[in-house]
C-alpha positions as CSV (number, residue, x, y, z in Angstrom):
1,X,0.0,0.0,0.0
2,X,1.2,3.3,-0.9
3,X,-0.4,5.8,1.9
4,X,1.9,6.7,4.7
5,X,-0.6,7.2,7.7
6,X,-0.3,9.3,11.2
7,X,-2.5,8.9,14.2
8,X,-1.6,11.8,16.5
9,X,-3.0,11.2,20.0
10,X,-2.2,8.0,21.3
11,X,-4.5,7.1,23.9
12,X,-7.2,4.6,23.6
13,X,-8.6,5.6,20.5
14,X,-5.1,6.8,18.9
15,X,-3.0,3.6,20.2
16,X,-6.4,1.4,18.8
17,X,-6.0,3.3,15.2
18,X,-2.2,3.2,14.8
19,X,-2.1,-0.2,15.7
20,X,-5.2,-1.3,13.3
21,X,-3.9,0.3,10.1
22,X,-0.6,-1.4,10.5
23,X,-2.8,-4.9,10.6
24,X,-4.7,-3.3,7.8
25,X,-0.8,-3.3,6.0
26,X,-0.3,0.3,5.8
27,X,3.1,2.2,7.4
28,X,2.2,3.8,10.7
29,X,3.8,6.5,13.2
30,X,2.0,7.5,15.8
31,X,2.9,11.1,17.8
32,X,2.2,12.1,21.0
33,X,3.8,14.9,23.4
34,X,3.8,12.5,26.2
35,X,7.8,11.3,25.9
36,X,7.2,8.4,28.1
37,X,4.1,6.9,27.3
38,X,6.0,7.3,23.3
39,X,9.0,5.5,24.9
40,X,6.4,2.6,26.5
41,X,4.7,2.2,23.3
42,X,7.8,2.3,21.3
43,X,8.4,-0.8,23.8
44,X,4.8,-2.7,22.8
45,X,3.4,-1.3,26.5
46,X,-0.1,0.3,26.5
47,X,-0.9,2.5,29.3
48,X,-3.9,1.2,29.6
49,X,-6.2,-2.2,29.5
50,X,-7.7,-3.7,26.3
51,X,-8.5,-7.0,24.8
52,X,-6.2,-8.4,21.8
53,X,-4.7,-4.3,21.3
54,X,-1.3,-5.6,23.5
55,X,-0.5,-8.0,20.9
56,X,-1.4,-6.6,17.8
57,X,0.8,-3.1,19.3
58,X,3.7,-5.9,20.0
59,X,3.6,-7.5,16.1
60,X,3.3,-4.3,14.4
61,X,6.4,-2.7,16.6
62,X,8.0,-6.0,16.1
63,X,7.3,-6.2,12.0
64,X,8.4,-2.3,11.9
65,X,5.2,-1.3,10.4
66,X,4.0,1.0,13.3
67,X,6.7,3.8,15.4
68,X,5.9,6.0,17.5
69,X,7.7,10.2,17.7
70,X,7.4,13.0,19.6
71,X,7.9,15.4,16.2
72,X,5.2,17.1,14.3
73,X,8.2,17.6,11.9
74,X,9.0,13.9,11.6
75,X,5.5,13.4,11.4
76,X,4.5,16.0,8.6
77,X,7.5,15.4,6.5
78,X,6.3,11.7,6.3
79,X,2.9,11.0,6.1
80,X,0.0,11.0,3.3
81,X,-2.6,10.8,5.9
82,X,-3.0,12.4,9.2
83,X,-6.0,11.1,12.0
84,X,-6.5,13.6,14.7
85,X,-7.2,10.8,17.8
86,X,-6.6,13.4,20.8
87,X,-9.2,13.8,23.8
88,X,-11.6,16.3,24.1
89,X,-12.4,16.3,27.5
90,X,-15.4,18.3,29.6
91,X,-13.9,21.8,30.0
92,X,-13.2,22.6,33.9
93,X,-15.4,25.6,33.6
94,X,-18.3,24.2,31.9
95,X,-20.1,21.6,30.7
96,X,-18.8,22.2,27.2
97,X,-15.7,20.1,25.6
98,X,-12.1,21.5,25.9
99,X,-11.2,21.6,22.0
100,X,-7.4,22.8,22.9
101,X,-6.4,19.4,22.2
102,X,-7.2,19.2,18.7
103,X,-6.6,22.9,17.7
104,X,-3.5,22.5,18.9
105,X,-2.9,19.0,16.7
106,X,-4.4,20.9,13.6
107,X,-1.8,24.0,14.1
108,X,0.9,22.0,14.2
109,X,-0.1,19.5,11.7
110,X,-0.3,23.1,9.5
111,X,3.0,24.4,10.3
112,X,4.7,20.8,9.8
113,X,3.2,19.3,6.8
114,X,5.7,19.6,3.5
115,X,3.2,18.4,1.0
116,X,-0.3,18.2,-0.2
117,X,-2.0,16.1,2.6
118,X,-5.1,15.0,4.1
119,X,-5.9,15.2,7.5
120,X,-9.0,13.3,9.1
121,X,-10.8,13.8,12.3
122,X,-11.5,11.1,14.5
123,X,-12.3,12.8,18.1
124,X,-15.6,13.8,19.3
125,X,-16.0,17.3,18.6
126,X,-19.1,19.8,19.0
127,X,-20.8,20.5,15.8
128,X,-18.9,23.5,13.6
129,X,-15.5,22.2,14.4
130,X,-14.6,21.1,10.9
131,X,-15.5,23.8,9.0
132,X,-13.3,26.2,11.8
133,X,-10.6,23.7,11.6
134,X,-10.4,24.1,7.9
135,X,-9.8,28.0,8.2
136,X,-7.2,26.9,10.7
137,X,-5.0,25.0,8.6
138,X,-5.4,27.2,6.1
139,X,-3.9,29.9,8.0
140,X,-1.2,27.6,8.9
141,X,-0.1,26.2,6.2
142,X,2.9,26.2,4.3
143,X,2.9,28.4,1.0
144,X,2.0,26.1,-1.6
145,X,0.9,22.7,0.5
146,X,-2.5,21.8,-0.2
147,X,-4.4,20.5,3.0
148,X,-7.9,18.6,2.7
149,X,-9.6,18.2,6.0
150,X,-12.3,15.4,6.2
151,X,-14.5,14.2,9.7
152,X,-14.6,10.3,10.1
153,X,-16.1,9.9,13.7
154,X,-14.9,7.0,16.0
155,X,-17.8,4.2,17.2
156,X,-15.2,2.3,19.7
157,X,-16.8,0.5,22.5
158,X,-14.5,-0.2,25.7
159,X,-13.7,-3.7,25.7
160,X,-14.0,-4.4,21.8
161,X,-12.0,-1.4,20.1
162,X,-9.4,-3.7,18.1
163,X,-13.1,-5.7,16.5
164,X,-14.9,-2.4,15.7
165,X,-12.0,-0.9,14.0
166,X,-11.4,-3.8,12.0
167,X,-15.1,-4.8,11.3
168,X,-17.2,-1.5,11.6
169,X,-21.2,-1.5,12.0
170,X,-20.4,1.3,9.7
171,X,-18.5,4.0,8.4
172,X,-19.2,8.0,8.5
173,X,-16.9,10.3,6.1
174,X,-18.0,14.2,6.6
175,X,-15.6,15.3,3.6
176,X,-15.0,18.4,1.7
177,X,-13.7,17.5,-1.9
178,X,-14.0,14.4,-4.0
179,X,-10.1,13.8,-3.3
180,X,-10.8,13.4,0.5
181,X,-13.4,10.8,-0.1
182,X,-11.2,8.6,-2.5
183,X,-7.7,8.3,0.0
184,X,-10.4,7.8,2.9
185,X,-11.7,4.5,0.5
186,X,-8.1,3.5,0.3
187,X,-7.6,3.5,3.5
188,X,-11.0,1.1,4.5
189,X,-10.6,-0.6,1.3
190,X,-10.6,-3.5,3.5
191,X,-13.8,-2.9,5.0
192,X,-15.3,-1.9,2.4
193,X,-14.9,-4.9,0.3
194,X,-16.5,-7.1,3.4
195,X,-19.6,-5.0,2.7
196,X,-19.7,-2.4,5.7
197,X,-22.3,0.0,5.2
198,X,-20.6,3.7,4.0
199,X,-22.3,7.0,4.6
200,X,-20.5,10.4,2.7
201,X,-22.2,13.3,3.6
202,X,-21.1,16.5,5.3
203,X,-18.6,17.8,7.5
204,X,-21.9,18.9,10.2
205,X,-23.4,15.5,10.1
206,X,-20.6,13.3,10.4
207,X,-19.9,15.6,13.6
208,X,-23.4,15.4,15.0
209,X,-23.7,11.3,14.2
210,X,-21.4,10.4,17.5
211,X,-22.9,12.6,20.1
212,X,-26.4,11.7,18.3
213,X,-25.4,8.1,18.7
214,X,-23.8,8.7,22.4
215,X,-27.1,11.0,23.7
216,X,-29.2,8.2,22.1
217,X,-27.8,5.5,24.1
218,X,-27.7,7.7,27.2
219,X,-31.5,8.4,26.8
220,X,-32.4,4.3,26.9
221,X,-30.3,3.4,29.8
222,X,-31.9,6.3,32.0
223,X,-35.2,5.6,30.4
224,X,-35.5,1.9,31.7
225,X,-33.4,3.3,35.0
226,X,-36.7,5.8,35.7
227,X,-38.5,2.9,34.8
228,X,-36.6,1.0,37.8
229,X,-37.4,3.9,39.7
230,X,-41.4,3.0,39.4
231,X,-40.8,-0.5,40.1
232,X,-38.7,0.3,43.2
233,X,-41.9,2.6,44.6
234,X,-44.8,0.5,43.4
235,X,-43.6,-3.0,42.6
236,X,-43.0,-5.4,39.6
237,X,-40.2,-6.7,37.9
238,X,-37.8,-4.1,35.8
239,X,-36.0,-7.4,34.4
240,X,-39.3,-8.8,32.8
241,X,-40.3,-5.0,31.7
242,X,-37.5,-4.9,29.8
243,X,-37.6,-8.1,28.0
244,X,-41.2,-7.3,26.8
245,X,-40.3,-4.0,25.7
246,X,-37.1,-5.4,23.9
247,X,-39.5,-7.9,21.8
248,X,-40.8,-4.8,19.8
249,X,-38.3,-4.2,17.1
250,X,-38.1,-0.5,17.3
251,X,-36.9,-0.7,20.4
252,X,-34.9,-3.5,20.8
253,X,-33.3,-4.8,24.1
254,X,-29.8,-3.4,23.8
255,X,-29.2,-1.3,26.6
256,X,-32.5,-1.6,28.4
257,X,-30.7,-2.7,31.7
258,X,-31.4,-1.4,34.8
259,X,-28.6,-0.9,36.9
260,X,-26.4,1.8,38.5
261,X,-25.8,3.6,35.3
262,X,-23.4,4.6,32.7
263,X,-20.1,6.4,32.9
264,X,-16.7,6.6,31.2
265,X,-15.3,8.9,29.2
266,X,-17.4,9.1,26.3
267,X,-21.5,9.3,27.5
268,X,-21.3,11.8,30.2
269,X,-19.1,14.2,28.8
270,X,-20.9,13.9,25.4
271,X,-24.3,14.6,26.2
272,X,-23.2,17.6,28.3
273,X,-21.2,19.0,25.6
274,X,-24.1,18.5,23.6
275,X,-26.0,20.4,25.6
276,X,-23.5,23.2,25.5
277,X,-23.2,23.4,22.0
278,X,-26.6,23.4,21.5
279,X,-27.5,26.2,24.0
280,X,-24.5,28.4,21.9
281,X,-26.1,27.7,18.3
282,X,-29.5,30.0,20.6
283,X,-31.4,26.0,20.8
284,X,-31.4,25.7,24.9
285,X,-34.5,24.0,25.1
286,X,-33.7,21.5,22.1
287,X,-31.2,19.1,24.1
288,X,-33.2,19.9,27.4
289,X,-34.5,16.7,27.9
290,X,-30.5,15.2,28.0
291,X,-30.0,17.4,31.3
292,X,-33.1,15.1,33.0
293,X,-30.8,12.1,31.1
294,X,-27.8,13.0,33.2
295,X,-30.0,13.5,36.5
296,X,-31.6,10.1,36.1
297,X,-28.4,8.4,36.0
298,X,-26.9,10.1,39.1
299,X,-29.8,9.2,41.2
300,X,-29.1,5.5,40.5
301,X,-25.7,6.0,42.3
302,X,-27.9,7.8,45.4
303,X,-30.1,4.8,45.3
304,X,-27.2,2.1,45.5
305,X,-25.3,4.1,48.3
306,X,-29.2,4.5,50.5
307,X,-29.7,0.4,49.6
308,X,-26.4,0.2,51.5
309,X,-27.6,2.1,54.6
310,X,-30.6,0.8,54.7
311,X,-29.4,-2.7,54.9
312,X,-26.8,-2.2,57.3
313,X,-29.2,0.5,59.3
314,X,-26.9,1.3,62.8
315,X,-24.1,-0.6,61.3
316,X,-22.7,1.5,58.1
317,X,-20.0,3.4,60.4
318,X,-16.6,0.8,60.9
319,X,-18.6,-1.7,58.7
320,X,-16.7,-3.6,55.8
321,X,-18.5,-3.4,52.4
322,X,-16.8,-4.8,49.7
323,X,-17.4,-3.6,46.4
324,X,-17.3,-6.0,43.0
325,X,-16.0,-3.5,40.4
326,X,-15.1,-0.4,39.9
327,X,-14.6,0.1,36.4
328,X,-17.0,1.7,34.6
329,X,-17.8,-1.4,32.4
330,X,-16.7,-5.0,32.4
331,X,-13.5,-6.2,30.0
332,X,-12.0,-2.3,30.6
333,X,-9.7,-0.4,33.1
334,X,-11.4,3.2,32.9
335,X,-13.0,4.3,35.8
336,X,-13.4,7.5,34.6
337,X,-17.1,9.1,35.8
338,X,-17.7,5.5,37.2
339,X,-20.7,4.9,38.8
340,X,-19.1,2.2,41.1
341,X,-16.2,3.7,42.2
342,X,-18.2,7.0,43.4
343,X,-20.1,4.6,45.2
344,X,-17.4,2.9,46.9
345,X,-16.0,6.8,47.7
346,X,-19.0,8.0,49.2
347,X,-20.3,4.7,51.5
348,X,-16.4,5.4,52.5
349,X,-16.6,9.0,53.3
350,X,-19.5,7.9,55.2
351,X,-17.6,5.8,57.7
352,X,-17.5,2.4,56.0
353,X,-14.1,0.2,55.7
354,X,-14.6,-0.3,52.1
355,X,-13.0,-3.4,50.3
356,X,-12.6,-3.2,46.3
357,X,-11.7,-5.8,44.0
358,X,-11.7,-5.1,40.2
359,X,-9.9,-7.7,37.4
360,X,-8.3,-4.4,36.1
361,X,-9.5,-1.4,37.3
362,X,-7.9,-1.5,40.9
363,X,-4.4,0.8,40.1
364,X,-6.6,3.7,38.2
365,X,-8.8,3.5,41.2
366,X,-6.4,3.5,43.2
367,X,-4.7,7.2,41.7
368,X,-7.9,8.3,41.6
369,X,-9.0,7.2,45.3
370,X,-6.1,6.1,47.2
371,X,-8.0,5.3,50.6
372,X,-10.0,2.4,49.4
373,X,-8.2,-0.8,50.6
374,X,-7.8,-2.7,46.9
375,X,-7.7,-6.4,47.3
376,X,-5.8,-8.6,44.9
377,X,-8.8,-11.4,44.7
378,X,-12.7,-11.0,44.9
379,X,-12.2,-13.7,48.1
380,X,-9.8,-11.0,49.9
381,X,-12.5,-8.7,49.5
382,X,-15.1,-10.2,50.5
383,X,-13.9,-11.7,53.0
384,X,-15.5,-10.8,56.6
385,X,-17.5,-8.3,54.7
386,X,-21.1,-7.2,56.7
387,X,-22.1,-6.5,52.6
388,X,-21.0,-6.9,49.1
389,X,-21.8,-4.6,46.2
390,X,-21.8,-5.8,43.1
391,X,-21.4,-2.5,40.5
392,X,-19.4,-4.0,37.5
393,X,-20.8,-6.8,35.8
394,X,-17.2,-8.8,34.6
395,X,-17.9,-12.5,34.4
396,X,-16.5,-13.3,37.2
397,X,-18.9,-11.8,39.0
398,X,-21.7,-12.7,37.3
399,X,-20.7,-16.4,37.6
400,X,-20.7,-16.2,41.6
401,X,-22.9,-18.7,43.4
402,X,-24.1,-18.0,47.1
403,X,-22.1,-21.1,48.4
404,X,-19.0,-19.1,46.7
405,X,-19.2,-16.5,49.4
406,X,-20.8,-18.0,52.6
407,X,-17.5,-19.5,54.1
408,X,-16.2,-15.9,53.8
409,X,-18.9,-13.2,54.8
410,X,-19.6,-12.1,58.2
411,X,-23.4,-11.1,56.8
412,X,-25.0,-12.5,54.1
413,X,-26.3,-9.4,52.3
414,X,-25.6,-8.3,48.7
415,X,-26.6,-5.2,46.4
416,X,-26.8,-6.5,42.8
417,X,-26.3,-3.0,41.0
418,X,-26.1,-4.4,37.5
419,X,-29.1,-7.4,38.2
420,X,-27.0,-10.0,36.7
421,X,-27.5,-12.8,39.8
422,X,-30.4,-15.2,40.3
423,X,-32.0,-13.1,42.9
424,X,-34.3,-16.0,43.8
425,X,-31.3,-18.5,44.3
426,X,-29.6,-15.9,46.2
427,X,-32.6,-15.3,48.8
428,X,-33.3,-19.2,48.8
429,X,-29.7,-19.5,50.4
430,X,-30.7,-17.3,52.7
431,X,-29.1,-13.9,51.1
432,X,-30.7,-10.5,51.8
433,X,-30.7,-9.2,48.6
434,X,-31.4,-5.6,47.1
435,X,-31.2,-4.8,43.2
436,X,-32.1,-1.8,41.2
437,X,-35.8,-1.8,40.0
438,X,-36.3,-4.0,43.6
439,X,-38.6,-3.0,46.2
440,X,-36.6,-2.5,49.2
441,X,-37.4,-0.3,52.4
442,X,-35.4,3.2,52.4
443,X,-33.5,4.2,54.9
């Protein structure tokens, strides 16, 4: 293959994209600023946890398809293609997303690149960014190099990155001349040929599709989760409610789990920025409905921490609850926004010894909240615990049997915060057992 290709960013989606298109056989280099998370990749490390990336990372630095440099000037001297992968995190001042990240990738892009080049967007960015970024590079740009910008938006899910950049549901190109579209066909030529659906359109749409698709998904978790809430008050079964409603094919049943709700990096952030942008453009009553989303989904972290006090009433203060999880979502390390671990932080603000076991997600927890006491083993944890909360549904977890814990509790109560146990096996063991979308008496 002829394209050069450069991923600058190189966290989870940048590391994921480098390390694809080097399976996908083109030459790679990523960039990044960060000297020593360069140096670890450079070494086949990732910084962070995901299934089958480690070893594709380790063949393609080992075959010498994919490098990794700190220089724009390396980097723009070098490459026919240029994918923007860096964060854009919620600003500190507002609910809006911090774009510094990527103007500062397109400036220097600009003032680097020696020939005619294309440069593609892959963050999530608030709606008007492309068409600013193209007046960017155009003021930035070296006399007589041609830059084409064109918006292809990420749909990564935690846990099965390397799969949906491989084999896409689908692919988005926002794209401003007939050139961009053609090199972004070469480069998912692969994909294309196995028949994944393509959709060219503008540089406004193709931004709008991931926050449409993120504040989508928001919406139908919180939806069955104020459902839950009903069910909680009056009665009935949120499981079976679900599975009714998931029977009618415009609804489906994807995502209609009532739990202790979403978090991460991606669905918080979004909808908020979503919000923002929205309210600039003079519409702040068109995304209203995604601040009532947000609200929703905090409350299910209220209602897991007043399940806890209400089930150890007088005995929450000096009490050890150990917590399954703390990742946002199973087969992931990111416990960014998790629901779990600000459970685990409040029930231990309010007095509790708090015990926290996670397959991966114990050392970010642990920068993030140092005073939890992590346990190497779910047993460790649980071990003379006067409750167990389970917020993360990993396998593991989700394979535990009552007789798995009984030697090692000193009370046998759980909170099932992602309903993914036999409730009725539990309580026919003699479990106390709380769930959301469960009756249960408040506190």
């Amino acid at each position: 293959m002829s394209l050069k290709v450069s991923v600058i960013g190189t966290g989870y989606l940048g590391a994921t994209h480098a390390a694809c298109m080097a399976e996908l056989g083109f030459e790679v280099i990523g960039l990044d600023i960060d000297q020593a998370k360069i140096e670890r990749l450079a070494e086949g490390l990732l910084p962070f946890h995901e299934p089958e990336l480690p070893e594709l990372l380790r063949k393609h630095v080992a075959s010498g398809r994919l490098r990794f440099t700190t220089s724009y000037a390396e980097v723009g001297e070098w490459a026919d293609v240029h994918f923007i992968g860096v964060g854009t995190p919620q600003r500190t001042d507002g609910q809006g997303a911090d774009m510094s990240y990527v103007d500062a990738a397109a400036t220097s892009l600009a003032r680097h690149i020696t020939r005619d080049a294309l440069i593609v967007g892959k963050s999530t960015v608030p709606v008007g960014t492309a068409r600013r970024l193209e007046a960017l590079l155009a003021e930035h740009a070296r006399p007589g190099v041609e830059l084409s910008l064109a918006w292809n938006p990420e749909f990564l899910r935690e846990g099965f990155a390397v799969r949906d950049t491989m084999t896409p549901d689908r692919l988005v190109f926002g794209i401003g001349t007939i050139d961009s579209e053609a090199m972004l066909r070469e480069v998912y030529a692969t994909a294309l040929e196995a028949g994944t659906p393509v959709v060219v359109t503008d540089f406004e749409t193709s931004e709008l599709v991931k926050v449409a698709a993120n504040a989508f998904l928001a919406t139908k978790i919180s939806f069955i989760n104020a459902f839950a809430e009903v069910t909680e008050t009056v009665g009935g079964d949120i499981g079976t409610l679900a599975d009714a409603l998931g029977y009618d094919a415009r609804i489906g049943r994807r995502f209609l789990n009532a739990g202790v709700g979403f978090g991460g990096g991606c669905l918080p952030k979004d909808i908020r920025a979503l919000q923002s942008r929205v309210s600039e453009l003079g519409l702040s009553h068109t995304m209203g409905f995604l601040a009532e989303v947000d609200e929703i989904n905090l409350r299910r972290r209220d209602r897991v921490v007043h399940l806890a006090e209400a089930m150890l009433a007088d005995e929450l203060a000096g009490a050890k609850i150990a917590v399954l999880g703390v990742s946002f979502k199973p087969d992931s390390d990111d416990v960014r926004d998790s629901p779990a671990l600000d459970v685990a932080t409040r029930l231990f603000n309010a007095g509790a010894e708090v015990a926290v076991y996670d397959p991966k997600g114990n050392a970010n927890a642990a920068r993030r909240f140092p005073r939890l006491d992590y346990c190497d083993s779910l047993y460790e944890a649980v071990d003379g615990a006067s409750l167990v909360l389970l917020l993360t549904e990993w396998e593991e977890f989700k394979a535990l049997q009552p007789g798995d814990l009984e030697p090692l509790v000193r009370k046998k109560r759980i909170i099932d915060g992602r309903n993914v146990l036999d409730h009725a096996g539990w309580e026919a063991s003699g479990w106390s057992v709380a769930a959301m979308g469960r009756r249960y008496p408040n506190p």
